[in-house]
Short mmCIF file of the C-alpha atoms (twelve columns), coordinates in Angstrom:
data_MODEL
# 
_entry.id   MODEL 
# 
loop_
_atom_site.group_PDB 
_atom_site.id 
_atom_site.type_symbol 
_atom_site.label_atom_id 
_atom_site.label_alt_id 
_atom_site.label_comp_id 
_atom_site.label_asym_id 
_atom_site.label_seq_id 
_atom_site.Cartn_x 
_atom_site.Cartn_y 
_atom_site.Cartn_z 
_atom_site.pdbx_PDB_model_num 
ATOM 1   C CA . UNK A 1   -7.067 -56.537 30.035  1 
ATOM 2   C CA . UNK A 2   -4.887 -55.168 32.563  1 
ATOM 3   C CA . UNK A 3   -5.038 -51.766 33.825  1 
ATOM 4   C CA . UNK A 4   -1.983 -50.469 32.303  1 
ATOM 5   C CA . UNK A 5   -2.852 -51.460 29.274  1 
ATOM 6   C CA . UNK A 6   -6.306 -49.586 28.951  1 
ATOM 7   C CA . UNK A 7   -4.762 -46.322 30.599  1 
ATOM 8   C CA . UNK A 8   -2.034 -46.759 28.024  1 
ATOM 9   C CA . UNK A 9   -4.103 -47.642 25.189  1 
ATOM 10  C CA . UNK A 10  -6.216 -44.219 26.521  1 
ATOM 11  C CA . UNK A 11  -3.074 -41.998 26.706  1 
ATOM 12  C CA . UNK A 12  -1.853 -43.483 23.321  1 
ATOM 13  C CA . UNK A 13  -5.805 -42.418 21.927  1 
ATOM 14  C CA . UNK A 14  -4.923 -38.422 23.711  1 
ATOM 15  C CA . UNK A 15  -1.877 -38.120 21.637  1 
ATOM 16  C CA . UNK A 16  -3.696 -39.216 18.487  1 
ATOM 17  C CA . UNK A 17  -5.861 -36.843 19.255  1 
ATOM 18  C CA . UNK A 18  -3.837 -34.011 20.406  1 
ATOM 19  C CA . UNK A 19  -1.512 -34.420 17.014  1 
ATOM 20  C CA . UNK A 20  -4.557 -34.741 14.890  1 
ATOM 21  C CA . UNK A 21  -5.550 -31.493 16.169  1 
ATOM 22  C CA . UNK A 22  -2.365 -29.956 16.496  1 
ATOM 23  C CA . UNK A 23  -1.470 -30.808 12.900  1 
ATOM 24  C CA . UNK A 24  -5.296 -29.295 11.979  1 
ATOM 25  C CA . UNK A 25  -4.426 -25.953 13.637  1 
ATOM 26  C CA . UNK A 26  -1.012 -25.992 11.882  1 
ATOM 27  C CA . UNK A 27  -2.688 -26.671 8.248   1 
ATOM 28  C CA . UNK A 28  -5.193 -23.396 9.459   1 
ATOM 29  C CA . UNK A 29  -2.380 -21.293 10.148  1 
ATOM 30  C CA . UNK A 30  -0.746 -21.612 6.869   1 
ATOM 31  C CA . UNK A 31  -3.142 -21.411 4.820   1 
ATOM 32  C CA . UNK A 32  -4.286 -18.109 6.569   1 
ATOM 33  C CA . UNK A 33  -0.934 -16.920 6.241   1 
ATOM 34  C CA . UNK A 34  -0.838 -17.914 2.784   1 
ATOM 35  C CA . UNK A 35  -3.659 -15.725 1.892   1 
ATOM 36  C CA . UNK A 36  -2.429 -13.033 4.231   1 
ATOM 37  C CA . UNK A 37  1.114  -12.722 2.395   1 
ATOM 38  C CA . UNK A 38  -1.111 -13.024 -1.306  1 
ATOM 39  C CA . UNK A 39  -2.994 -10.091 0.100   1 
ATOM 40  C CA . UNK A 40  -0.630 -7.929  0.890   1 
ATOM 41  C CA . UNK A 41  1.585  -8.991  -1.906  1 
ATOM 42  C CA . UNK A 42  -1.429 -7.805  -4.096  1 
ATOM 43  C CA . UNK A 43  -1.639 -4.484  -2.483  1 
ATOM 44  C CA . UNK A 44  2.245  -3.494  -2.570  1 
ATOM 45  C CA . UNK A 45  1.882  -4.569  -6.533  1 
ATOM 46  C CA . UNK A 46  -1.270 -2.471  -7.150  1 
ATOM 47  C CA . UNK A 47  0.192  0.421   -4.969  1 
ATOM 48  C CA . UNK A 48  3.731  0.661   -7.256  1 
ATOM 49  C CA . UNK A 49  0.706  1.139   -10.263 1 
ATOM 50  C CA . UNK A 50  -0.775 3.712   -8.637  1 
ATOM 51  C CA . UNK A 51  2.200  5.658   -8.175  1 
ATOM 52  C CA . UNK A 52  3.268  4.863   -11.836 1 
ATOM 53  C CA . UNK A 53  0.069  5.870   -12.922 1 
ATOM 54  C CA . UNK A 54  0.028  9.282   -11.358 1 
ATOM 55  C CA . UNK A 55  4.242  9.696   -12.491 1 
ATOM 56  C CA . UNK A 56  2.276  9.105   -15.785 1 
ATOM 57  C CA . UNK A 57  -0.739 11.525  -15.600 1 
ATOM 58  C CA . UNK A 58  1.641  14.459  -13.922 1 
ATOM 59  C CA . UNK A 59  4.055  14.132  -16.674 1 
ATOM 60  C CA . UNK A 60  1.111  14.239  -19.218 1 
ATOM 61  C CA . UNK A 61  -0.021 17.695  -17.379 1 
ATOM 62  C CA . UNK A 62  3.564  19.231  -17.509 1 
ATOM 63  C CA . UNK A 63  3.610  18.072  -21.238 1 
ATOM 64  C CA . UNK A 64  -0.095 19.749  -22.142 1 
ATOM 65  C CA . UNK A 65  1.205  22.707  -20.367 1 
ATOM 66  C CA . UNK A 66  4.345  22.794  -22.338 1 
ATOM 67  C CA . UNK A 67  2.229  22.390  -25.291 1 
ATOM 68  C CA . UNK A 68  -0.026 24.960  -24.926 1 
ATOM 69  C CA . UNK A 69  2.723  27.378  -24.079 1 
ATOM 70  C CA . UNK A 70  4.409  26.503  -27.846 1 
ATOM 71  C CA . UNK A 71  1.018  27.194  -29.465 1 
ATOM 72  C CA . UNK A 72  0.509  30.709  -27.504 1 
ATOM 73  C CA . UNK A 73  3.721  31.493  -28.565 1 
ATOM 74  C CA . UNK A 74  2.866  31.121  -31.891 1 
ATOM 75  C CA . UNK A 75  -0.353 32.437  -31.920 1 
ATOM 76  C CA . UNK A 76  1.225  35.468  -29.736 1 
ATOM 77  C CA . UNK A 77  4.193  36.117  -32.409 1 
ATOM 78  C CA . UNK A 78  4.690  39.337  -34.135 1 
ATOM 79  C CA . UNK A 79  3.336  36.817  -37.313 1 
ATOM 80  C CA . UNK A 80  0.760  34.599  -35.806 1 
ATOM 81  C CA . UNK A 81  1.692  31.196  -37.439 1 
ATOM 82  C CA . UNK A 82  -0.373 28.238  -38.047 1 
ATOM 83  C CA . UNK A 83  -0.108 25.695  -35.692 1 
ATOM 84  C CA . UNK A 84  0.454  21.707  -37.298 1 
ATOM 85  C CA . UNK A 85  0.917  18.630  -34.906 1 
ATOM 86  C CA . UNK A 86  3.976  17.692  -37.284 1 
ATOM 87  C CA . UNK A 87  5.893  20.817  -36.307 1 
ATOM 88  C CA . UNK A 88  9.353  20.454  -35.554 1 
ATOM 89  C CA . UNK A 89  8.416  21.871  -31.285 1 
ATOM 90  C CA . UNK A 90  5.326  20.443  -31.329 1 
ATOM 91  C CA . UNK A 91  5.556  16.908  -32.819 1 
ATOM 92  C CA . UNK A 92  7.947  15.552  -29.705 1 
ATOM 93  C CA . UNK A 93  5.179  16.873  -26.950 1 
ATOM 94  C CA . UNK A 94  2.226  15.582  -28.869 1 
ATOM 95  C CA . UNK A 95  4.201  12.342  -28.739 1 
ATOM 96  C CA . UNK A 96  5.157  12.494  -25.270 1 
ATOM 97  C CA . UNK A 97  1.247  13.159  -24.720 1 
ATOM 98  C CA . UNK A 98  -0.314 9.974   -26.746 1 
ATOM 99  C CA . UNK A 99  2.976  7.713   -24.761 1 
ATOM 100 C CA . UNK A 100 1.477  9.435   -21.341 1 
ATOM 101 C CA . UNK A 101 -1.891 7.846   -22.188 1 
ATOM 102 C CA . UNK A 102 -1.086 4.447   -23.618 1 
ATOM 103 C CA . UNK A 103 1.041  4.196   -20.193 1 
ATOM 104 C CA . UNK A 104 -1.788 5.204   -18.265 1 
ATOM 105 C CA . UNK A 105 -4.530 2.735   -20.241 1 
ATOM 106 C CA . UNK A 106 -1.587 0.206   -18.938 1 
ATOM 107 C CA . UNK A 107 -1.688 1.164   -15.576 1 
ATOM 108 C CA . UNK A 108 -5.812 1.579   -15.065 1 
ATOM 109 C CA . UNK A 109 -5.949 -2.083  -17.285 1 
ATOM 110 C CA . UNK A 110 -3.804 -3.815  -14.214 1 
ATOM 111 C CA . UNK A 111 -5.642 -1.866  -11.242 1 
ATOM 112 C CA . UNK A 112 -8.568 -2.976  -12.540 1 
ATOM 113 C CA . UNK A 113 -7.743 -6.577  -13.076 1 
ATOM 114 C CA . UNK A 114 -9.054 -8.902  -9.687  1 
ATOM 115 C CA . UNK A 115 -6.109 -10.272 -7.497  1 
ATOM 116 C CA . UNK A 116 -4.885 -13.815 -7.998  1 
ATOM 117 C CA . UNK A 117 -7.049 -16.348 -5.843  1 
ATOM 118 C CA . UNK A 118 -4.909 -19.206 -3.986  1 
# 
């Protein structure tokens, strides 16, 4: 075999080599950026909830607070009233109330749930 041939043969083996692990680095990098972009994907999601979530739970407060000014007004009256949840003032913030909560069981159900695994 001539001499050529075995230093071409051994340069011919390098770049096999070098592409094998130039390709392996590649395959690495994705995948790492995969996960990276799934990651922080994930937390922009779960950050949105959070600020639905507490839109939810301040709008629940300024309802409760609305509510329990109607029902001091009543109660403060010249003729103290009874107060019924079916009241014509009171019905729509009681309402507004139980939608505040089902919204935030929503949002606390999809915090809690794991990320997605690639």
């Amino acid at each position: 075999m001539a001499i050529g041939d075995k230093i071409k043969r051994y340069f011919d083996k390098g770049v096999t080599a070098s592409k094998t692990a130039f390709d392996k680095g590649m395959e690495a990098s994705k995948t790492a950026f995969n996960k990276a972009s799934s990651a922080v994907q994930d937390f922009s999601d779960k950050s949105v909830v959070r600020i639905e979530k507490h839109q939810f739970e301040t709008k629940k407060e300024e309802q409760l607070l609305a509510l329990g000014k109607k029902v001091f007004e009543k109660f403060a009256g010249d003729t103290a009233s009874a107060v019924r949840a079916d009241d014509a003032d009171i019905a729509p913030i009681v309402a507004e109330v139980k939608h505040c909560d089902e919204e935030i069981a929503k949002r606390e159900e999809a915090l809690a749930q794991k990320p997605k695994q690639d």
